[in-house]
C-alpha positions as CSV (number, residue, x, y, z in Angstrom):
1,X,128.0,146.3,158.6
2,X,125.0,145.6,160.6
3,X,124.0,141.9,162.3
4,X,122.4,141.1,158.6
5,X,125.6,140.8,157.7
6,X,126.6,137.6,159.8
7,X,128.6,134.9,157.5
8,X,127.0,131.2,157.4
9,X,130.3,130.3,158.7
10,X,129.3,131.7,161.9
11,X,128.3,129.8,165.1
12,X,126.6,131.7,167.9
13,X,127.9,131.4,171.0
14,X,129.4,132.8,174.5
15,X,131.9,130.3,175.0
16,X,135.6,132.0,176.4
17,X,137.1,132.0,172.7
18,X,134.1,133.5,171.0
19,X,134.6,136.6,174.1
20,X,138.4,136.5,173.1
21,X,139.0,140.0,171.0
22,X,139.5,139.2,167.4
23,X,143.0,140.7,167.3
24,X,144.1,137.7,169.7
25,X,142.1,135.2,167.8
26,X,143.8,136.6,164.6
27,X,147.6,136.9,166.1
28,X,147.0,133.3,167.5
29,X,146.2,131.7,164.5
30,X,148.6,133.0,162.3
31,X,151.4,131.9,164.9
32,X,150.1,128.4,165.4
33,X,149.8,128.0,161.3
34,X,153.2,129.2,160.7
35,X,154.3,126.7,163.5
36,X,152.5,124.1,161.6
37,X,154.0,124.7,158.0
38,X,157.5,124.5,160.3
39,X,157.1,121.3,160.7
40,X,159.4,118.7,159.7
41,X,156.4,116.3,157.6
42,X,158.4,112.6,159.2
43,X,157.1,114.1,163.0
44,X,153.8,112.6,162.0
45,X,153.0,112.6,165.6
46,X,153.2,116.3,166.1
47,X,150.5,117.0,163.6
48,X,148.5,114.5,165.3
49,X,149.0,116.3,168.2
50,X,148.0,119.4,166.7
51,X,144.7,118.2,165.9
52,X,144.3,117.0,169.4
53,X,145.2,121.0,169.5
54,X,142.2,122.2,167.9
55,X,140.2,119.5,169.2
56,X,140.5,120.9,172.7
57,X,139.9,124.5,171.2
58,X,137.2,123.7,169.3
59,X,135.1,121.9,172.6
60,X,136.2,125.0,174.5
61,X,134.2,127.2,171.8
62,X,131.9,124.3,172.1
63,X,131.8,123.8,168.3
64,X,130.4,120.3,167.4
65,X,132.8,118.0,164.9
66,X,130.5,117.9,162.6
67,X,130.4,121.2,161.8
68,X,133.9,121.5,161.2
69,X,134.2,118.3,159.0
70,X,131.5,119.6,156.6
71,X,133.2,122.9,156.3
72,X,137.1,121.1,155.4
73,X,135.0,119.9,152.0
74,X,136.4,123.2,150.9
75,X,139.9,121.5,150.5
76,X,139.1,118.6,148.0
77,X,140.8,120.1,145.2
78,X,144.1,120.5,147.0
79,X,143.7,116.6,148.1
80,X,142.9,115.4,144.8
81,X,146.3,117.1,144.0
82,X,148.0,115.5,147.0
83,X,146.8,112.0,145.8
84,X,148.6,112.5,142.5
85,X,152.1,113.3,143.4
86,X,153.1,109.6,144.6
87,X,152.6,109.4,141.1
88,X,154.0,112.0,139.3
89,X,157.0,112.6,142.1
90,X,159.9,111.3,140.9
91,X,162.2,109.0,143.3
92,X,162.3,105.8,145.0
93,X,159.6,103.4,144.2
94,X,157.3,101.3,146.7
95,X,154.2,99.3,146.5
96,X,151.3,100.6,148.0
97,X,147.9,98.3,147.9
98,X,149.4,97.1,144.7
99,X,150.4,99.9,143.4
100,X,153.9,101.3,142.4
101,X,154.1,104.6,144.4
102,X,157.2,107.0,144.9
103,X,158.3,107.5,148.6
104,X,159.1,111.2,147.9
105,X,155.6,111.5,146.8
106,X,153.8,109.5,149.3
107,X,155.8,112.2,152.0
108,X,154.7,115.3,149.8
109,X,151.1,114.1,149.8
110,X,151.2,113.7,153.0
111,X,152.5,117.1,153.9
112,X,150.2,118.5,151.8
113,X,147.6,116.9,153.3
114,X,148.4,117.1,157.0
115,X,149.4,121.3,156.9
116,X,146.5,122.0,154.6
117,X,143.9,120.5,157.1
118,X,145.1,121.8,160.1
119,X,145.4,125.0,158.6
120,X,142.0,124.7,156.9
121,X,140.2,123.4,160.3
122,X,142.0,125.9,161.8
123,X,140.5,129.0,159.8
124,X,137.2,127.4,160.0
125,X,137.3,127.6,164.1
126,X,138.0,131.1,163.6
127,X,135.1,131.9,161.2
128,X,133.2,130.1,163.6
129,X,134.0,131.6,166.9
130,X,134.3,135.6,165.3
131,X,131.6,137.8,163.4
132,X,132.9,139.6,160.0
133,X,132.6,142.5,161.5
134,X,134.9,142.0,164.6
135,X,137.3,140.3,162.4
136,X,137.6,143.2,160.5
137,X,138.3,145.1,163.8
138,X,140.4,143.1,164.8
139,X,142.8,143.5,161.6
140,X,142.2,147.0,161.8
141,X,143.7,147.1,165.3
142,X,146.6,144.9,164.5
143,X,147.6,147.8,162.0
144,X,146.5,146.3,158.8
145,X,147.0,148.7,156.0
146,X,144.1,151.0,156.1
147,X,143.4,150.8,152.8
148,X,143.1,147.0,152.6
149,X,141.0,146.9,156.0
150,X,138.4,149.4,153.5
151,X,138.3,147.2,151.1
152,X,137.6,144.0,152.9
153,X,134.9,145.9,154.5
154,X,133.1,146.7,151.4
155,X,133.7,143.1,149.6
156,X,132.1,142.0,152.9
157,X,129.3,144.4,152.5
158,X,128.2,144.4,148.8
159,X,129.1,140.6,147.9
160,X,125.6,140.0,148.7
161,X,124.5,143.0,146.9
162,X,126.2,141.6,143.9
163,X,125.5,138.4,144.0
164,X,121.6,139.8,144.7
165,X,122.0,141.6,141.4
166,X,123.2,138.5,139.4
167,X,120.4,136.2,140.9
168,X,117.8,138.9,139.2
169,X,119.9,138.8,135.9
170,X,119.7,135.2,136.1
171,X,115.7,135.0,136.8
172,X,115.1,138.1,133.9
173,X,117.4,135.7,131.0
174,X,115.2,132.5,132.2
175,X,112.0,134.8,132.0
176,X,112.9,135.6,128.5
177,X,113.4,132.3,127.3
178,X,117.0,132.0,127.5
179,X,118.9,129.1,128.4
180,X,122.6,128.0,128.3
181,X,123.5,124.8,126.9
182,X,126.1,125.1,125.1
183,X,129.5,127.3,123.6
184,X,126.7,129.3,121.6
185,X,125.3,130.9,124.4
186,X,128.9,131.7,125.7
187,X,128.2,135.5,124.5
188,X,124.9,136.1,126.1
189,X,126.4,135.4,129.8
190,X,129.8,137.3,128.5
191,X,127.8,140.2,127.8
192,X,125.7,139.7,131.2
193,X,129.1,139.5,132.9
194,X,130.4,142.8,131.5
195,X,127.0,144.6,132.7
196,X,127.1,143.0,135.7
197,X,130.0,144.6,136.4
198,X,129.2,148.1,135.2
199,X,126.3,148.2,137.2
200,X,128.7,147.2,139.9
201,X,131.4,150.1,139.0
202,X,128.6,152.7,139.0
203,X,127.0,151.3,142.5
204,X,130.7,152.0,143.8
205,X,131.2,155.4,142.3
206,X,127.4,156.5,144.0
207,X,128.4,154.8,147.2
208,X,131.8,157.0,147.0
209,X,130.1,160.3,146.3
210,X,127.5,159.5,148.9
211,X,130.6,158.6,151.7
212,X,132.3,162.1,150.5
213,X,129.2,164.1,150.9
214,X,128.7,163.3,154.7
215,X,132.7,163.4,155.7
216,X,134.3,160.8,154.1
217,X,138.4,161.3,153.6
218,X,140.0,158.4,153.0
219,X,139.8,156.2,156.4
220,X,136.4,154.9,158.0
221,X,135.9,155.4,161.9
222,X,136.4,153.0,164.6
223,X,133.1,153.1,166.8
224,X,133.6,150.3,169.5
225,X,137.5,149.5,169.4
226,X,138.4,146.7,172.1
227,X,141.4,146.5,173.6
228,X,142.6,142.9,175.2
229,X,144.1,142.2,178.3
230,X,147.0,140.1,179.6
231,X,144.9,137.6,180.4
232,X,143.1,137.6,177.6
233,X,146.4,137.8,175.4
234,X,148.1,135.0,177.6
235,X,145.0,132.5,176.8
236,X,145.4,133.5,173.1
237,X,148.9,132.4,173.4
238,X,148.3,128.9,174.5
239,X,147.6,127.6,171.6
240,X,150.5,128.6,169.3
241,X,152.8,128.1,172.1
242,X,151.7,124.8,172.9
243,X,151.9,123.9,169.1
244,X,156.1,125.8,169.0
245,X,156.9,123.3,171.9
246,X,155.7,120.4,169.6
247,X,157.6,121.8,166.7
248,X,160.9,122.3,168.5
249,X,160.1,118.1,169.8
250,X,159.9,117.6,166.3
251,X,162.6,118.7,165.0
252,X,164.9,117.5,168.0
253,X,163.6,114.0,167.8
Protein backbone atom coordinates (compact mmCIF):
# COMPACT_ATOMS: atom_id res chain seq x y z
CA UNK A 1 0.00 0.00 0.00
CA UNK A 2 1.58 3.03 -1.14
CA UNK A 3 1.04 6.87 0.53
CA UNK A 4 -2.21 7.03 -1.91
CA UNK A 5 -3.52 4.87 0.28
CA UNK A 6 -3.76 7.24 3.42
CA UNK A 7 -7.43 7.00 5.14
CA UNK A 8 -9.41 10.49 5.65
CA UNK A 9 -9.27 9.58 9.19
CA UNK A 10 -5.70 10.41 9.16
CA UNK A 11 -4.08 13.58 10.59
CA UNK A 12 -0.49 14.38 9.67
CA UNK A 13 1.65 15.01 12.14
CA UNK A 14 5.20 14.40 14.21
CA UNK A 15 3.83 14.74 17.53
CA UNK A 16 5.49 11.90 20.24
CA UNK A 17 2.25 9.51 19.81
CA UNK A 18 2.10 9.67 16.02
CA UNK A 19 6.31 8.39 16.30
CA UNK A 20 4.95 5.78 18.86
CA UNK A 21 5.16 2.16 16.88
CA UNK A 22 1.71 1.07 16.07
CA UNK A 23 1.96 -2.15 17.96
CA UNK A 24 2.13 0.10 21.24
CA UNK A 25 -0.57 2.41 20.03
CA UNK A 26 -2.58 -0.90 19.28
CA UNK A 27 -1.72 -2.86 22.81
CA UNK A 28 -2.49 0.52 24.63
CA UNK A 29 -5.73 0.94 23.33
CA UNK A 30 -7.16 -2.21 23.64
CA UNK A 31 -5.92 -2.23 27.44
CA UNK A 32 -7.36 1.10 28.30
CA UNK A 33 -10.89 0.06 26.47
CA UNK A 34 -11.16 -3.09 28.25
CA UNK A 35 -10.43 -1.03 31.44
CA UNK A 36 -13.20 1.20 30.43
CA UNK A 37 -16.01 -1.50 29.73
CA UNK A 38 -14.66 -2.70 33.57
CA UNK A 39 -16.13 -0.09 34.87
CA UNK A 40 -18.71 -0.08 37.41
CA UNK A 41 -21.41 2.66 35.26
CA UNK A 42 -22.40 4.56 39.21
CA UNK A 43 -18.26 5.75 39.25
CA UNK A 44 -19.53 8.42 36.93
CA UNK A 45 -16.51 10.32 37.84
CA UNK A 46 -14.01 7.82 36.50
CA UNK A 47 -15.33 8.08 33.02
CA UNK A 48 -15.11 11.69 33.35
CA UNK A 49 -11.76 11.19 34.16
CA UNK A 50 -11.10 9.16 31.33
CA UNK A 51 -12.01 11.67 28.98
CA UNK A 52 -9.80 14.09 30.80
CA UNK A 53 -7.58 10.88 29.71
CA UNK A 54 -7.87 11.25 26.14
CA UNK A 55 -8.07 14.80 26.35
CA UNK A 56 -4.41 15.02 27.43
CA UNK A 57 -3.55 12.30 24.73
CA UNK A 58 -5.19 13.88 22.19
CA UNK A 59 -3.28 17.62 22.76
CA UNK A 60 -0.11 15.57 23.01
CA UNK A 61 -0.83 14.29 19.29
CA UNK A 62 -1.87 17.77 18.97
CA UNK A 63 -5.24 16.77 17.49
CA UNK A 64 -7.77 19.65 17.65
CA UNK A 65 -11.42 18.84 19.45
CA UNK A 66 -13.14 19.46 16.69
CA UNK A 67 -11.87 16.99 14.75
CA UNK A 68 -12.61 14.40 17.07
CA UNK A 69 -16.34 15.50 17.82
CA UNK A 70 -17.14 15.42 14.11
CA UNK A 71 -15.71 11.94 13.76
CA UNK A 72 -17.96 10.41 17.17
CA UNK A 73 -21.18 11.27 14.66
CA UNK A 74 -20.40 7.70 13.71
CA UNK A 75 -22.10 6.61 17.04
CA UNK A 76 -25.69 8.09 16.66
CA UNK A 77 -27.37 4.95 16.09
CA UNK A 78 -26.08 3.33 19.25
CA UNK A 79 -27.34 6.65 21.19
CA UNK A 80 -30.57 6.76 19.61
CA UNK A 81 -30.74 3.17 21.17
CA UNK A 82 -29.45 4.37 24.51
CA UNK A 83 -32.23 7.05 24.61
CA UNK A 84 -34.83 4.33 24.35
CA UNK A 85 -34.14 2.01 27.11
CA UNK A 86 -35.30 4.36 30.12
CA UNK A 87 -38.24 3.50 28.27
CA UNK A 88 -38.48 0.12 27.43
CA UNK A 89 -36.17 -1.08 30.66
CA UNK A 90 -38.28 -2.42 32.97
CA UNK A 91 -37.88 -1.34 36.90
CA UNK A 92 -38.32 1.40 39.20
CA UNK A 93 -39.99 4.41 37.83
CA UNK A 94 -38.81 8.24 38.12
CA UNK A 95 -39.76 11.40 36.51
CA UNK A 96 -37.44 12.95 34.32
CA UNK A 97 -38.35 16.62 32.72
CA UNK A 98 -41.79 15.25 33.00
CA UNK A 99 -41.43 12.21 31.92
CA UNK A 100 -41.86 8.74 33.54
CA UNK A 101 -38.42 7.03 33.12
CA UNK A 102 -37.04 3.70 34.59
CA UNK A 103 -33.94 4.11 36.82
CA UNK A 104 -32.51 0.83 35.49
CA UNK A 105 -32.75 2.27 32.17
CA UNK A 106 -31.61 5.73 32.76
CA UNK A 107 -28.19 3.63 34.26
CA UNK A 108 -28.10 1.37 31.01
CA UNK A 109 -28.27 4.47 28.76
CA UNK A 110 -25.90 5.89 30.44
CA UNK A 111 -23.41 3.12 30.28
CA UNK A 112 -24.08 2.77 26.99
CA UNK A 113 -23.40 6.05 26.31
CA UNK A 114 -20.42 6.75 28.45
CA UNK A 115 -18.19 3.28 27.29
CA UNK A 116 -19.36 3.72 23.71
CA UNK A 117 -17.87 7.30 23.46
CA UNK A 118 -14.83 6.80 25.12
CA UNK A 119 -14.26 3.83 23.26
CA UNK A 120 -15.41 5.50 19.97
CA UNK A 121 -13.11 8.83 20.70
CA UNK A 122 -10.68 6.55 21.65
CA UNK A 123 -10.42 4.54 18.13
CA UNK A 124 -10.69 7.79 16.39
CA UNK A 125 -7.24 9.13 18.23
CA UNK A 126 -5.80 6.10 16.95
CA UNK A 127 -6.91 6.44 13.26
CA UNK A 128 -5.74 9.83 13.63
CA UNK A 129 -2.28 9.52 14.98
CA UNK A 130 -1.42 5.96 12.71
CA UNK A 131 -1.37 5.34 8.81
CA UNK A 132 -3.29 2.11 7.49
CA UNK A 133 -0.38 0.83 6.66
CA UNK A 134 1.52 0.89 9.97
CA UNK A 135 -1.49 -0.20 11.61
CA UNK A 136 -1.43 -3.16 9.64
CA UNK A 137 2.22 -3.60 10.83
CA UNK A 138 1.70 -3.21 13.83
CA UNK A 139 -1.02 -6.12 14.04
CA UNK A 140 1.16 -8.10 12.08
CA UNK A 141 3.95 -7.73 14.73
CA UNK A 142 1.60 -8.33 17.65
CA UNK A 143 1.15 -11.88 16.00
CA UNK A 144 -2.18 -11.38 14.46
CA UNK A 145 -3.22 -14.46 12.48
CA UNK A 146 -1.46 -14.20 9.24
CA UNK A 147 -4.16 -14.88 7.32
CA UNK A 148 -6.45 -12.17 8.77
CA UNK A 149 -3.47 -9.48 8.63
CA UNK A 150 -3.75 -10.55 4.45
CA UNK A 151 -6.94 -9.93 4.32
CA UNK A 152 -7.18 -6.54 6.02
CA UNK A 153 -4.46 -5.56 3.81
CA UNK A 154 -6.33 -6.15 0.65
CA UNK A 155 -9.84 -4.75 1.93
CA UNK A 156 -7.65 -1.78 2.66
CA UNK A 157 -6.23 -1.82 -0.73
CA UNK A 158 -9.07 -2.60 -3.24
CA UNK A 159 -12.09 -0.86 -1.16
CA UNK A 160 -11.30 2.01 -3.29
CA UNK A 161 -10.99 -0.01 -6.27
CA UNK A 162 -14.40 -1.27 -5.64
CA UNK A 163 -16.12 1.43 -4.69
CA UNK A 164 -14.21 3.13 -8.04
CA UNK A 165 -15.95 0.40 -10.03
CA UNK A 166 -19.46 0.99 -8.53
CA UNK A 167 -19.15 4.88 -8.95
CA UNK A 168 -18.69 4.06 -13.00
CA UNK A 169 -21.75 1.56 -12.71
CA UNK A 170 -23.55 4.25 -11.17
CA UNK A 171 -22.62 7.04 -13.86
CA UNK A 172 -23.14 4.22 -16.98
CA UNK A 173 -27.19 3.39 -15.44
CA UNK A 174 -27.66 7.36 -15.16
CA UNK A 175 -26.14 7.71 -18.70
CA UNK A 176 -28.65 5.29 -19.93
CA UNK A 177 -31.60 6.73 -18.55
CA UNK A 178 -32.03 4.82 -15.57
CA UNK A 179 -33.21 5.93 -12.35
CA UNK A 180 -34.39 4.43 -9.04
CA UNK A 181 -37.45 5.54 -7.54
CA UNK A 182 -39.11 3.02 -6.40
CA UNK A 183 -39.47 -1.20 -5.43
CA UNK A 184 -39.66 -1.55 -9.41
CA UNK A 185 -36.26 -0.74 -10.00
CA UNK A 186 -35.21 -3.05 -6.99
CA UNK A 187 -33.95 -5.69 -9.78
CA UNK A 188 -31.85 -3.47 -11.90
CA UNK A 189 -29.45 -2.44 -8.86
CA UNK A 190 -29.85 -6.41 -7.60
CA UNK A 191 -28.51 -7.36 -10.84
CA UNK A 192 -25.75 -4.47 -10.73
CA UNK A 193 -24.97 -5.76 -7.31
CA UNK A 194 -24.42 -9.40 -8.43
CA UNK A 195 -21.98 -8.03 -11.28
CA UNK A 196 -20.46 -5.87 -9.15
CA UNK A 197 -19.34 -8.55 -7.34
CA UNK A 198 -18.23 -10.92 -10.09
CA UNK A 199 -16.17 -8.36 -11.46
CA UNK A 200 -14.84 -8.17 -8.03
CA UNK A 201 -14.31 -12.14 -7.67
CA UNK A 202 -12.45 -12.19 -10.99
CA UNK A 203 -10.20 -8.98 -10.04
CA UNK A 204 -9.20 -11.21 -6.97
CA UNK A 205 -8.61 -14.47 -8.79
CA UNK A 206 -6.08 -12.17 -11.45
CA UNK A 207 -4.60 -10.44 -8.49
CA UNK A 208 -3.95 -14.13 -7.03
CA UNK A 209 -2.43 -15.62 -10.13
CA UNK A 210 -0.42 -12.52 -10.64
CA UNK A 211 0.93 -12.76 -6.62
CA UNK A 212 1.72 -16.63 -7.45
CA UNK A 213 3.60 -15.96 -10.60
CA UNK A 214 6.31 -13.63 -8.84
CA UNK A 215 6.71 -15.84 -5.42
CA UNK A 216 3.69 -15.61 -3.72
CA UNK A 217 3.02 -18.71 -0.93
CA UNK A 218 0.68 -17.96 1.32
CA UNK A 219 2.29 -14.95 3.68
CA UNK A 220 3.23 -11.37 2.33
CA UNK A 221 6.82 -9.95 3.41
CA UNK A 222 7.61 -7.58 6.06
CA UNK A 223 9.89 -4.80 4.48
CA UNK A 224 10.40 -2.16 7.30
CA UNK A 225 9.40 -4.07 10.62
CA UNK A 226 9.88 -1.62 13.80
CA UNK A 227 10.61 -2.82 16.86
CA UNK A 228 9.77 -0.46 20.16
CA UNK A 229 11.69 0.26 23.00
CA UNK A 230 11.17 0.44 26.74
CA UNK A 231 10.68 3.70 26.62
CA UNK A 232 8.70 3.81 24.01
CA UNK A 233 6.50 0.82 25.47
CA UNK A 234 6.59 2.45 29.06
CA UNK A 235 4.91 5.86 27.46
CA UNK A 236 2.34 3.49 25.71
CA UNK A 237 1.52 2.20 29.02
CA UNK A 238 0.55 5.43 30.66
CA UNK A 239 -2.48 5.60 29.47
CA UNK A 240 -4.15 2.22 30.23
CA UNK A 241 -2.38 2.23 33.41
CA UNK A 242 -3.49 5.48 34.51
CA UNK A 243 -7.15 4.49 33.34
CA UNK A 244 -6.71 0.60 35.68
CA UNK A 245 -5.85 2.94 38.70
CA UNK A 246 -9.13 4.80 38.11
CA UNK A 247 -11.03 1.51 37.68
CA UNK A 248 -9.68 -0.15 40.78
CA UNK A 249 -10.84 3.74 42.69
CA UNK A 250 -13.97 2.84 41.16
CA UNK A 251 -14.80 -0.11 42.24
CA UNK A 252 -13.30 0.48 45.92
CA UNK A 253 -15.28 3.61 46.37
Amino acid sequence: MGAGHAHKLYRHGHSPVHRLPPHCKLAAVLAFVVVVVSTPREAVWAFAAYAVLLGAVAGAARVPPGFVLRRLVIEVPFVAFAFLMPFVVPGEQTRLLGVHVSVPGLWDAWNVLAKGTLGVATSVLLAATTELRALLLGLQRLKLPPLLVQIATFMVRYGDVVTGEMRRMSVARRSRGFEAKGVRHWGVLAKSAGALFIRSYERGERVHLAMVSRGYTGSMPVIDDVGASRAQWSSAAALPLTALLICLLGWTL
